[in-house]
N, C-alpha and C positions, 0 to 999 in steps of 0.2 A: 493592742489590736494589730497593725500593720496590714500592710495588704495580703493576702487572703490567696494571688496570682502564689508567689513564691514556697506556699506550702502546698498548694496541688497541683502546678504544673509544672514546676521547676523543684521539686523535690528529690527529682532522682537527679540532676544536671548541678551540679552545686557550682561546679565552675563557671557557667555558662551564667548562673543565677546572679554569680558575681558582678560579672558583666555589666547585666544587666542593670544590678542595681547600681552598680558606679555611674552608669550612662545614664537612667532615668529616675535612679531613687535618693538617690545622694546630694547634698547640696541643690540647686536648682531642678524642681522634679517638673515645672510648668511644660515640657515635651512629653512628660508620658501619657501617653491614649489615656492609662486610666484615670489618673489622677484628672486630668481636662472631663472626663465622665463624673467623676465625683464632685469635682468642685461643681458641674452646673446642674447634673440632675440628682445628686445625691449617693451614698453609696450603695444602699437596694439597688440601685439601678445599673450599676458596674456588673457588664455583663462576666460572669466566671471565664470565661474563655476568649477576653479580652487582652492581647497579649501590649505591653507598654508601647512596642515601635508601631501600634496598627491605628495610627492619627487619621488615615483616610476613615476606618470604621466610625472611630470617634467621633467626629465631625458632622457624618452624618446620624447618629444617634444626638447628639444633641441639639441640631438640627432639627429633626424631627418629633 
């Protein structure tokens, strides 16, 4: 499975992808937006265009 983010919106960016996942997907992933979306409302719920640094969105989606 895996996240879903890195094959549509970071598919053309592989480098950038890296990044990313070193910083949010790697070892401790409890900062990334998404994963904070999934763990509490599920992963239906992980909005597609939910990028890992965007915690403010996060928070209030599960929030709400």
């Amino acid at each position: 499975d895996g996240c879903i983010f890195f094959h549509d919106k970071m598919a053309d960016m592989p480098a950038m992808s890296e990044i990313f996942k070193d910083t949010y997907c790697r070892g401790d992933n409890t900062s990334c937006a998404r994963h904070v979306v999934f763990q509490a409302l599920g992963r239906g719920n992980v909005p597609r265009d939910l990028y890992p640094n965007d915690n403010d969105r996060a928070s209030d989606l599960v929030a709400s």
